[in-house]
C-alpha positions as CSV (number, residue, x, y, z in Angstrom):
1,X,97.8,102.1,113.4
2,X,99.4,104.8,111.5
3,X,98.5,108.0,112.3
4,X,95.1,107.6,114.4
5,X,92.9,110.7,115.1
6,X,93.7,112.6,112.0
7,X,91.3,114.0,109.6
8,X,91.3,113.4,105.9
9,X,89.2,113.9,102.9
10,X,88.6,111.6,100.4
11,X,86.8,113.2,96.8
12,X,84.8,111.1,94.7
13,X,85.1,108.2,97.4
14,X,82.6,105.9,95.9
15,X,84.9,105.0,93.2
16,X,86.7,101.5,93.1
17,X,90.6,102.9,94.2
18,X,88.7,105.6,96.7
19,X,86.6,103.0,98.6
20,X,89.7,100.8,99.1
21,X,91.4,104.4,100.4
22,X,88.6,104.8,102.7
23,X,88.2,101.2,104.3
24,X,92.3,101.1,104.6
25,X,92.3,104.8,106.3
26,X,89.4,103.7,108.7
27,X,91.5,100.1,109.4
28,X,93.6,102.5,110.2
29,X,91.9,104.6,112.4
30,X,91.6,108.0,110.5
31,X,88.3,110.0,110.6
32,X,87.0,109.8,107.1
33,X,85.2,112.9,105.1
34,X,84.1,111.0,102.0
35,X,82.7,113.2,99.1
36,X,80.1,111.5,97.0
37,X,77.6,113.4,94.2
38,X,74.8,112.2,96.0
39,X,75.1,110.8,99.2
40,X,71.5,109.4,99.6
41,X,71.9,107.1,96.0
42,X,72.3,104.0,98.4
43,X,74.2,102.1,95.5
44,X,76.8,104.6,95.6
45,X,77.4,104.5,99.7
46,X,76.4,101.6,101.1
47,X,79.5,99.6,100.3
48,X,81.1,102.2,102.4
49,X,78.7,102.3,105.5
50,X,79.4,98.9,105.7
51,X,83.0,99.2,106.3
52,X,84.4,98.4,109.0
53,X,84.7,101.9,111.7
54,X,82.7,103.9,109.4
55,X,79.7,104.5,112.0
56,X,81.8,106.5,113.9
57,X,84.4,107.9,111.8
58,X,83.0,108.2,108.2
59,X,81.0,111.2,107.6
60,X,79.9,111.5,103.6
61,X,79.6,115.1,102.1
62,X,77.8,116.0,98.4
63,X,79.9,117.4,96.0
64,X,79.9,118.3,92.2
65,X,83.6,118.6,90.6
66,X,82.6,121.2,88.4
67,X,81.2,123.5,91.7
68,X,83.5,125.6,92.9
69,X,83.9,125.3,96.4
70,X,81.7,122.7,96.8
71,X,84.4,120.8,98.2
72,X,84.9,123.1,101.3
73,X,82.5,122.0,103.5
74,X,84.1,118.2,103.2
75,X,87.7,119.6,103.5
76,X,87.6,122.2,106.2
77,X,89.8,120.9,109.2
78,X,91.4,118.0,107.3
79,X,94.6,117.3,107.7
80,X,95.4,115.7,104.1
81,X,93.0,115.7,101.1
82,X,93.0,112.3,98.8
83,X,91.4,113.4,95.6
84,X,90.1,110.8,93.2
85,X,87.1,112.0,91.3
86,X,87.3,112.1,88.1
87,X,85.6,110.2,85.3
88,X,87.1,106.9,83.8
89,X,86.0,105.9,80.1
90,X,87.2,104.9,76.5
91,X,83.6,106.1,74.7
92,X,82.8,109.5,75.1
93,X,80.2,111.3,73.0
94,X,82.0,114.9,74.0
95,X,85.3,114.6,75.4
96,X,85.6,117.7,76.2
97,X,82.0,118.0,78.8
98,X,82.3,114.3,80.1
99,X,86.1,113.7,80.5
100,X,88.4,116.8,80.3
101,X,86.7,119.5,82.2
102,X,85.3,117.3,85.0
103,X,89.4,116.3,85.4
104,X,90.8,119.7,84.9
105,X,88.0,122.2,86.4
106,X,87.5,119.4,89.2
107,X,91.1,119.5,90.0
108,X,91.5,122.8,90.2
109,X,88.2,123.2,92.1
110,X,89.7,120.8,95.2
111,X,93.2,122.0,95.0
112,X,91.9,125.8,95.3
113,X,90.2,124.8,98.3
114,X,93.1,123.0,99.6
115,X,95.1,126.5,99.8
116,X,92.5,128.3,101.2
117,X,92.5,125.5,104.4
118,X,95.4,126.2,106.6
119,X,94.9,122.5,108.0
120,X,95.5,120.6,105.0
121,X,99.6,119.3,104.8
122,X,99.3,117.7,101.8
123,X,97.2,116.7,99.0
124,X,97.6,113.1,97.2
125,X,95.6,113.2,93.8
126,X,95.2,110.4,91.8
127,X,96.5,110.1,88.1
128,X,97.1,107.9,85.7
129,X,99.6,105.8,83.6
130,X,97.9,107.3,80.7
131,X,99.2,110.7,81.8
132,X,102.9,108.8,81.8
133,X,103.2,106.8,78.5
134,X,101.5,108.7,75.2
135,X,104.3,110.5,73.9
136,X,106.3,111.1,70.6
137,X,108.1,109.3,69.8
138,X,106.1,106.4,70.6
139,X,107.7,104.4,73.1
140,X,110.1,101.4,72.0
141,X,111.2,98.3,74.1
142,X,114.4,99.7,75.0
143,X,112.7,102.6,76.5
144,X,112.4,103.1,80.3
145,X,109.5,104.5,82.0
146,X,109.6,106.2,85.2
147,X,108.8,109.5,86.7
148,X,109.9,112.2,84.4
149,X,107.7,110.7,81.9
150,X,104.9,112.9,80.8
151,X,102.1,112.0,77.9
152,X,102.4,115.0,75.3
153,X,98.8,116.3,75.5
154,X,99.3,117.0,70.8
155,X,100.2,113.7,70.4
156,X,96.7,112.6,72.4
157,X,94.6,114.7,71.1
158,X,95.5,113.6,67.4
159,X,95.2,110.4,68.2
160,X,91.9,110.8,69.9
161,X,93.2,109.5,73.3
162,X,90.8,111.6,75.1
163,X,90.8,109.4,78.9
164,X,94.8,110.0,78.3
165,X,94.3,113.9,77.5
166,X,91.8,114.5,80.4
167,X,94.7,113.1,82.9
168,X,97.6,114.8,81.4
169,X,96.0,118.1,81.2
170,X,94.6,117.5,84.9
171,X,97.8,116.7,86.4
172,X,99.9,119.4,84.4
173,X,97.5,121.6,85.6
174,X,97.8,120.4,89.5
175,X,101.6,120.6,89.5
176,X,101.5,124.1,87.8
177,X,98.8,125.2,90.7
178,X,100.8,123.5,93.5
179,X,103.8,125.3,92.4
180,X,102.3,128.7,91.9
181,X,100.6,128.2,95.7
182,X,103.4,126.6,97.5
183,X,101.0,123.5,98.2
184,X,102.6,120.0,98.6
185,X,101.5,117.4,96.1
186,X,102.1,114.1,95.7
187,X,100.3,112.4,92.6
188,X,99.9,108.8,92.3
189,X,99.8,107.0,88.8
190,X,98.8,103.5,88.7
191,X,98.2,101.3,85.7
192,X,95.7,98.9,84.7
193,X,94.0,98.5,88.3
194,X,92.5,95.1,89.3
195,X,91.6,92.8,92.4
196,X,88.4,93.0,94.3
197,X,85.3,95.1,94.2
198,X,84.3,97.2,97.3
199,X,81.6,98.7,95.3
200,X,78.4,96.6,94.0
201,X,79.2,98.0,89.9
202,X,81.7,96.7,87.6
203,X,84.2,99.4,86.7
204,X,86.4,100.2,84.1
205,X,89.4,98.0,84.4
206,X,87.4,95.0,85.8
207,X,85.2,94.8,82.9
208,X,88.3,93.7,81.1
209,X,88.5,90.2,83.0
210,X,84.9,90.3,82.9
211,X,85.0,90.4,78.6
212,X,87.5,87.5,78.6
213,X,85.5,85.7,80.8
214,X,82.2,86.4,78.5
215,X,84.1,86.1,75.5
216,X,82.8,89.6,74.3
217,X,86.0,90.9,73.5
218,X,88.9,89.1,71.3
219,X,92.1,89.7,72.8
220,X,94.6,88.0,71.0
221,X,98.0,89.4,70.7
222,X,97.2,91.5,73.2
223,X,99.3,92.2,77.2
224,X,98.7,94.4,80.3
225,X,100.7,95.4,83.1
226,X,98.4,94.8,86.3
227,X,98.5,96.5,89.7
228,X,96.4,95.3,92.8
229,X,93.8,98.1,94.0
230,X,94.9,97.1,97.5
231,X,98.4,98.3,96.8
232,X,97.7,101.5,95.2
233,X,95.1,102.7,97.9
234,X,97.9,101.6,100.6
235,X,100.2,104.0,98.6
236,X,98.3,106.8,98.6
237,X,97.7,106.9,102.1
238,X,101.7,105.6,102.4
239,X,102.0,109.1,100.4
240,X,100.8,111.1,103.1
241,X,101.9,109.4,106.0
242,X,105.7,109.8,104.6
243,X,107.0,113.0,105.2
244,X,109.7,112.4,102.5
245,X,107.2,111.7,99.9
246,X,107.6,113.9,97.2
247,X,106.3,114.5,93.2
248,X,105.0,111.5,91.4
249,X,104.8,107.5,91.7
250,X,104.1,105.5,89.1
251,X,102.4,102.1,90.2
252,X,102.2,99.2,87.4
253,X,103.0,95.5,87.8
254,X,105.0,93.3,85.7
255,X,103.8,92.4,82.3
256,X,100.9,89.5,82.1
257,X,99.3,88.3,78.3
258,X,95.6,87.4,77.9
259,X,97.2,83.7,77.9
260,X,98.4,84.2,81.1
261,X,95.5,85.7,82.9
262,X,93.1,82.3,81.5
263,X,95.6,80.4,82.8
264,X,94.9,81.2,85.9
265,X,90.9,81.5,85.7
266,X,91.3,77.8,84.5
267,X,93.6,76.7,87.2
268,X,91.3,78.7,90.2
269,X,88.0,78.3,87.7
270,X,87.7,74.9,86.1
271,X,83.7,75.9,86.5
272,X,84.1,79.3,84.5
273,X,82.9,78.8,80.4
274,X,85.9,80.7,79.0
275,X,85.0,81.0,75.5
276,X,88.2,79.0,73.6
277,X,90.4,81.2,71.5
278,X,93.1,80.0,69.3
279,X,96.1,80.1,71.4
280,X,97.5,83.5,70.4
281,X,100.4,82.6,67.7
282,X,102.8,85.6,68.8
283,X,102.7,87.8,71.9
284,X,103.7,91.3,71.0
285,X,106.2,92.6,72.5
286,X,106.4,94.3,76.1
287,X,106.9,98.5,74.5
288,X,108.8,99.6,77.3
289,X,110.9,98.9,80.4
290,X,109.5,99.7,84.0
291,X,110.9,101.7,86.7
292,X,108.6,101.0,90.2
293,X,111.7,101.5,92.8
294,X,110.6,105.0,93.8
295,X,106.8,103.6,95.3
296,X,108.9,100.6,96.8
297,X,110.9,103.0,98.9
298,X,106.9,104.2,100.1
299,X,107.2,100.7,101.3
300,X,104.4,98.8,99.2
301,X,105.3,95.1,98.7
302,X,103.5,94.4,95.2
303,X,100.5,91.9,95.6
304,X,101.3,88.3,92.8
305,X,99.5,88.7,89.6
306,X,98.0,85.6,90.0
307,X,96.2,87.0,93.8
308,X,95.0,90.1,92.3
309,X,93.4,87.7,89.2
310,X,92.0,85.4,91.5
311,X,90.7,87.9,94.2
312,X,88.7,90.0,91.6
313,X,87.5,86.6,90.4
314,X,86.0,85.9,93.7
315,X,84.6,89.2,94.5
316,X,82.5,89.5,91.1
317,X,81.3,86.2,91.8
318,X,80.3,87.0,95.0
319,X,78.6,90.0,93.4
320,X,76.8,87.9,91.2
321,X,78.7,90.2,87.9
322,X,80.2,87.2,86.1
């Protein structure tokens, strides 16, 4: 037990990363303020009712990202704010309404309430590789990645990148607020996340392992860099509970190809109907070189590709989603 008895807030805590923060911060015997948009939708909280210590240390609050201090009932008296929310997807009909003001206004909206709260240490928001790796020039396989990467929001916004834009903007825009209001951040950006479902919906990144399996996508030629939920919730809470922590940590696995990952659902999944591709003739090339040492001094232990695969397998089945 880490820091038992504390008080933290978790925003948008329904969400696939934020119900893994909240069942790891109740494991370890924090007092839980989870913000949902509408805590009575019981497909949005019952996965977290269920967890284990939430009956007497999980307390859900409504909140809208785009209401200002709507947060402040949820944060007063926390001790560290973990903020999430923000909306996740590739087809947008209005970038700007469903993606970029939710990230940036919502930010702003939790992080001005974090100054006003004299209890809140420190706030750990949740970013993205996307806000790390869109950049000219592109990048090229000699190139390393690491923390003083940032996506250039012109080079997004021409190529239509608009999930990318919303996080780059949002996380500019907390680091220019934290600065300006002496507030400690830390912002976490983790990569293609994967490994098993709290929540009773597919999300996002899932729903790629969910296409492969269906065979509604065709990814030839195509690789990803994977990192287990379970190890990027444990670092956000490592990221408050270190009192060293300090700017951003990036949070991406090693590189696995579409080859790779039915491997494995073959080896764990003779049963699974994976629709049969011609094995891809040339694996593109890995575009850039990694640098994770900064979240391994947090003291995460990265979870095997081949357990994250597995473990999301076995949780959508058990979900009745593949």
């Amino acid at each position: 037990m880490a820091d038992g008895g504390k008080m933290v807030c978790v925003t948008g805590a329904s969400g696939y990363v934020a119900s893994w923060i909240v069942k790891l911060l109740l494991i370890r015997g924090y007092t839980v303020r989870a913000t949902v948009r509408d805590p009575s939708d019981a497909k949005k909280t019952e996965h977290l009712l269920a967890l284990e210590g939430a009956k007497e240390r999980l307390k859900l609050f409504k909140a809208d990202l785009l209401e200002e201090s709507s947060f402040e009932q949820a944060i007063e008296g926390c001790d560290a704010v973990f903020h999430t929310a923000s909306p996740v997807s590739l087809t947008v009909t209005d970038h700007q309404i469903e993606l970029i003001d939710p990230a940036v206004k919502g930010t702003l909206n939790v992080l001005n309430t974090c100054a006003k709260v004299s209890s809140v240490k420190r706030v750990i928001v949740t970013s993205s590789m996307a806000a790390v790796l869109f950049r000219v020039p592109p990048l090229g396989p000699n190139d390393s990645v690491d923390e003083s990467c940032f996506s250039d929001p012109n080079f997004c916004t021409e190529n239509k990148l608009w999930y990318a834009l919303s996080k780059t903007l949002a996380e500019d825009e907390a680091w220019r607020f934290a600065k300006e209001k002496g507030l400690d951040l830390v912002v976490i950006n983790p990569g293609l996340v994967l490994g098993p479902l709290l929540k009773p919906s597919l999300t996002f990144s899932v729903n790629v392992i969910v296409d492969l399996i269906t065979g509604k996508d065709n990814f030839i030629n195509k690789n990803f860099r994977l990192v287990d939920v379970r190890d990027v919730a444990l670092a956000h809470i490592k990221a408050f509970e270190t009192p060293s922590a300090n700017g951003r940590y990036i949070i991406e696995g090693p590189v696995v190809t579409i080859n790779d990952i039915e491997k494995i659902l073959r080896e764990f999944f003779p049963d699974l109907n994976l629709v049969n591709k011609n094995e891809a003739s040339e694996i593109i090339p890995v575009i850039y070189k990694l640098c994770v040492e900064k979240v391994k001094s947090l003291g995460i232990e990265f979870t095997p590709t081949e357990t994250t695969i597995r473990d999301t397998i076995l949780s959508l089945k058990e979900k009745c989603l593949v």
